[in-house]
C-alpha positions in Angstrom: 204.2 -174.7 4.4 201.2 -172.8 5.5 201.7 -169.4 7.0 201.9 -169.6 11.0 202.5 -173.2 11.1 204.8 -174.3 13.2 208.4 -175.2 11.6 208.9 -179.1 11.2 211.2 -181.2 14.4 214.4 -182.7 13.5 212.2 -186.1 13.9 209.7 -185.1 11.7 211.9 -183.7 8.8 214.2 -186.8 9.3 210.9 -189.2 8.8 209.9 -187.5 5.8 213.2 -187.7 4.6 213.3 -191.3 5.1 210.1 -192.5 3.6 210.4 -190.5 0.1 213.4 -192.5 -0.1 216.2 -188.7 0.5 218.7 -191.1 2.8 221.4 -189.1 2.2 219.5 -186.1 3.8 218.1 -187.6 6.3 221.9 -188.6 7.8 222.5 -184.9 7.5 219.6 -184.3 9.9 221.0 -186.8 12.1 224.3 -185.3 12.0 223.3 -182.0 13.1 221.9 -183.8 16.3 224.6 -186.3 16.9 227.2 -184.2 19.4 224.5 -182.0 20.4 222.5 -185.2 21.9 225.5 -186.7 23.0 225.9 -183.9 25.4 223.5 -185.2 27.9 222.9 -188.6 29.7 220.1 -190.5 28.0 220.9 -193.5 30.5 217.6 -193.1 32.8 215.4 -193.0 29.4 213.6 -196.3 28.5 216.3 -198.3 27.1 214.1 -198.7 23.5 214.7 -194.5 23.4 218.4 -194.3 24.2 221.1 -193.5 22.2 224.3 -194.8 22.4 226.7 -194.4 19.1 228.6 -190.9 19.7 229.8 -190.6 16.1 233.2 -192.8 17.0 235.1 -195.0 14.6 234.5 -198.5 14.1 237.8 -199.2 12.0 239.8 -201.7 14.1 238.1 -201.7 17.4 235.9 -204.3 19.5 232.4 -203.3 18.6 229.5 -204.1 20.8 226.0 -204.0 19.4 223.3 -203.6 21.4 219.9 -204.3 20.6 217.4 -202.4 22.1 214.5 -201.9 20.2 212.3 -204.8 19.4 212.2 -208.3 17.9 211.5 -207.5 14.4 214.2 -204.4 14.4 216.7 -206.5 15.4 216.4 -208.9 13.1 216.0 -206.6 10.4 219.2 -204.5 11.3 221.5 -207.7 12.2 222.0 -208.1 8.2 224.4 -205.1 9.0 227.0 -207.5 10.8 229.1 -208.7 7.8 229.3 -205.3 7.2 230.4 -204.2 10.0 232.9 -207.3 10.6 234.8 -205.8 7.4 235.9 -202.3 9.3 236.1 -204.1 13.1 238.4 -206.3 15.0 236.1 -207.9 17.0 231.8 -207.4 16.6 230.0 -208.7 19.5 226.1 -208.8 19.8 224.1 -207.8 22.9 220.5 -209.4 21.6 217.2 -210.5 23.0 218.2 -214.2 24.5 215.5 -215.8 22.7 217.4 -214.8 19.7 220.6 -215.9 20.8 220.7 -219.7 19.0 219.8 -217.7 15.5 222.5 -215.0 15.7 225.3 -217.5 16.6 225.0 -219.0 13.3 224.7 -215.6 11.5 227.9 -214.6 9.5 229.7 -211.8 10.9 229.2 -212.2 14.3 232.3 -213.4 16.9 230.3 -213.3 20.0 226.4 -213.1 21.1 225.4 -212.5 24.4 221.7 -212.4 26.0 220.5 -209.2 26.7 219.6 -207.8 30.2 219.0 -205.0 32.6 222.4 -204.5 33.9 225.5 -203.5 32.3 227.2 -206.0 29.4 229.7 -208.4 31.0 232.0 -207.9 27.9 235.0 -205.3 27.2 234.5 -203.2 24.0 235.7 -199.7 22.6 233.1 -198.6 20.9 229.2 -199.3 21.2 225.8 -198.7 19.2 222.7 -199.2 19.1 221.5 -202.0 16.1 219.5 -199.4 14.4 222.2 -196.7 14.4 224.3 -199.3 12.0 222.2 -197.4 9.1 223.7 -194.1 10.0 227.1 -195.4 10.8 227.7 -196.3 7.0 225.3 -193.8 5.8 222.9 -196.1 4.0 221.1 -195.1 0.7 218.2 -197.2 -1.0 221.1 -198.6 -3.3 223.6 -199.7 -0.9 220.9 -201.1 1.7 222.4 -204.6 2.5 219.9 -206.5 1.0 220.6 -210.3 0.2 218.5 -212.6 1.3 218.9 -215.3 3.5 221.1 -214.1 6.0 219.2 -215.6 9.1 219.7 -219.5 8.5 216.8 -222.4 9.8 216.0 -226.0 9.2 212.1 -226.1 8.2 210.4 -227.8 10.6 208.2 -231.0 8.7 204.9 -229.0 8.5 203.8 -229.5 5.1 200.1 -231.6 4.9 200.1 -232.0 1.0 203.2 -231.2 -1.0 201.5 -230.7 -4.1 199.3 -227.8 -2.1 201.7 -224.3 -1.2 201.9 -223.5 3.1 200.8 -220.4 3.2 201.3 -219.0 7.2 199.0 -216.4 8.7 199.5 -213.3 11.6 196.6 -211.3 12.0 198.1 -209.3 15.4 201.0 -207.1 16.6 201.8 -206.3 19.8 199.3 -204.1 21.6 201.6 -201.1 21.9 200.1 -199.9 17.9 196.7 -201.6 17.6 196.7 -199.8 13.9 199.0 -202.4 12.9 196.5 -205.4 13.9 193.4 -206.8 11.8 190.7 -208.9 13.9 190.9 -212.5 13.3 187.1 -212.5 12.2 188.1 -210.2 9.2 191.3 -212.3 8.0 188.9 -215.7 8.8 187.9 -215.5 5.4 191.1 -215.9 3.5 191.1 -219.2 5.8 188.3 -220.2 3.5 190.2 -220.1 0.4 190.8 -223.5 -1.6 193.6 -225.4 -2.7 196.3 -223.4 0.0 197.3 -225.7 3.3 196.9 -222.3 6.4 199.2 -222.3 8.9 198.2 -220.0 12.0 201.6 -218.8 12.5 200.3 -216.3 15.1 202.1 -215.5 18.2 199.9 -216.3 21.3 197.1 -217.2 18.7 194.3 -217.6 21.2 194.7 -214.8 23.2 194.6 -213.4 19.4 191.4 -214.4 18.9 192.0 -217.4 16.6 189.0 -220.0 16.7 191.1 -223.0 17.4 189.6 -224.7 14.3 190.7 -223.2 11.0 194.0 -223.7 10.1 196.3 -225.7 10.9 198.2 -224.7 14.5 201.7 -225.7 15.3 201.7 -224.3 18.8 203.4 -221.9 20.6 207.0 -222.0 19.4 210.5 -220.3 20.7 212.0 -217.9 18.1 214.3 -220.8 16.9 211.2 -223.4 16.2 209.1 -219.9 15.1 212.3 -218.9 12.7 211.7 -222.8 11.5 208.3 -222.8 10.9 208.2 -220.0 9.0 210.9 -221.6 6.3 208.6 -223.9 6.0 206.0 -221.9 4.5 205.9 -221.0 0.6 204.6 -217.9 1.9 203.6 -215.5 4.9 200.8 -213.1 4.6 201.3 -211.2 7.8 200.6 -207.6 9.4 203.6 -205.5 10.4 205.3 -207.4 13.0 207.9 -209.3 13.7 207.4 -212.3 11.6 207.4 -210.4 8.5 211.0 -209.5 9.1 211.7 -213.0 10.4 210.7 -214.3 6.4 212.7 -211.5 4.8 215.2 -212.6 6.4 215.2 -216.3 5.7 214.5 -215.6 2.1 211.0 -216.9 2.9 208.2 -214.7 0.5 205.9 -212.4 2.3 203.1 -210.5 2.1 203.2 -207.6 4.6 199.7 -205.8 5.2 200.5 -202.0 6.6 198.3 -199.5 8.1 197.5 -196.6 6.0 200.7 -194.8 8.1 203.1 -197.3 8.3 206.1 -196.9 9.8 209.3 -195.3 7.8 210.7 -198.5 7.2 208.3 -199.2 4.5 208.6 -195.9 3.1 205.3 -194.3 0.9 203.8 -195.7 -1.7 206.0 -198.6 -2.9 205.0 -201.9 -3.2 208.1 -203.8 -2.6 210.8 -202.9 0.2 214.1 -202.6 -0.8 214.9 -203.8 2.6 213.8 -207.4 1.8 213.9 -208.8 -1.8 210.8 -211.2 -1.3 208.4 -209.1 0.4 205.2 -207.5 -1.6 203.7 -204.7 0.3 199.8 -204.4 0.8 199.1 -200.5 2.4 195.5 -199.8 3.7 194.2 -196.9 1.4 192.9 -195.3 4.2 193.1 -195.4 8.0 191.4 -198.8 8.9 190.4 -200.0 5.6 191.5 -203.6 6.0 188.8 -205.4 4.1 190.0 -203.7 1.0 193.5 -204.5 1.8 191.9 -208.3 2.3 190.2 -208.2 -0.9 193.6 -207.5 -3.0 195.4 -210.1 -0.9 192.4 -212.8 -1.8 192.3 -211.9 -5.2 196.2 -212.2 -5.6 196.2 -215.9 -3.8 194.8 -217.7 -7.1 197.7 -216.3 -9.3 200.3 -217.1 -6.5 199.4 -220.7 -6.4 199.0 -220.9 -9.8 203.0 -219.7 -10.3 203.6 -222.1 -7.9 202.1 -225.5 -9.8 203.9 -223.8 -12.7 
């Protein structure tokens, strides 16, 4: 540290923690805050920023999950459930309605119920918030529960040539972190590569820019029909959103393309995520350097395909 700079947040040690991979230390961090922040009502905070678990057991109570944050954070977190189910009586899941149909057919869940504004219509004894589950067993990079598929979808008949790989394509988050998003003009020119059937597997893909000619566009789909389209694909090149976490969790492979300060999910450096077994990480070397992260993904393609044909 250089002399006279100010001493690191709890939030800032804790990241840094996170992404060099020190878990263990990071829970200690989070520790030291737990009763301290439990003190105070968070209740009037934006409901993505409030915390909820106040360091209670879970052993042989009626555990109610609420998910808060967004899409992709719920989906990545739910793989906790099984988990979970092994310690409670009774786990029930507060989620984002349009996930509803997927988490009732996700193992070690006994109830889902749409998410809303007011208060959950459900008894329970203990609750948390989905991303707290990592703290509540103290996860490390080796016991991160990481099989793969544990979201479940029928692939929706998309496939033009089976004897060509479906390769789907997202170009755009949501606008809350444009560094996440790459203009469709930049990623038009993977489009253009041969012997690979495109899918434009982008949410809201005109208001995205797309052209409304390359590709091929199966419309604007619920999460379940999304969820299905996306095991149809042999692969998903996508930015850091929520259909990268939707593949790793069907056990579909996916390239995720990350800013050049991704978020502490993906950790620093690594190329892989031990979150997801099938995902390949492509990190910008520098802040807004897509084309080069462009070029690596192009010049991978080739050997892709030719694994695929075996």
């Amino acid at each position: 540290m250089n002399a006279g700079a100010p001493a690191a947040t709890p939030l800032e040690t804790w990241l840094d923690h996170m992404r060099d991979g020190r878990w263990e230390e990071a829970w200690r961090v989070t520790d030291a805050q737990l009763l301290q922040r439990r003190r105070a009502s968070c209740w009037h905070w934006p409901r993505h920023e409030q915390y909820v678990w106040k360091g209670e057991p879970v052993d042989d109570r009626r555990v109610l999950v609420r998910c808060y944050h967004g899409l992709g954070d719920t989906i990545q977190f739910v793989r906790y459930m099984p988990l979970l189910h092994t310690r409670a009586r009774e786990v029930i899941v507060w989620a984002q309605p349009g996930l509803v149909p997927l988490l009732a057919r996700t193992d070690g869940i006994d109830h889902v119920l749409p998410l809303h504004d007011g208060v959950p219509d459900v008894r329970y004894d203990v609750d948390v918030e989905i991303m707290e589950l990592a703290h509540v067993f103290r996860t490390t990079i080796e016991t991160i529960p990481a099989g793969a598929p544990y979201l479940h979808a029928e692939p929706l008949p998309l496939r033009v040539d089976p004897k060509r790989p479906a390769v789907g394509l997202v170009w755009r988050s949501g606008a809350w972190d444009a560094r996440r998003s790459i203009g469709f003009a930049r990623v038009r020119r993977l489009l253009e590569l041969r012997g690979i059937d495109w899918f434009i597997l982008q949410p809201d893909a005109i208001e995205a820019g797309w052209d409304g000619e390359s590709g091929t566009f199966p419309g604007e789909l619920d999460l379940v029909s999304y969820a299905r389209a996306v095991r149809a694909m042999d692969l998903l090149v996508t930015i850091d959103s929520m259909p990268a976490h939707m593949a790793g969790a069907l056990g579909v492979p996916v390239w995720t393309l990350l800013s050049h300060d991704p978020d502490w999910r993906w950790m620093r450096e690594r190329e892989d995520s031990p979150w997801y077994p099938t995902m390949r990480l492509f990190r910008q070397a520098k802040p807004g350097a897509w084309d080069d992260v462009l070029d690596r993904v192009a010049a991978r393609l080739p050997k892709f395909i030719q694994a695929r044909a075996g």
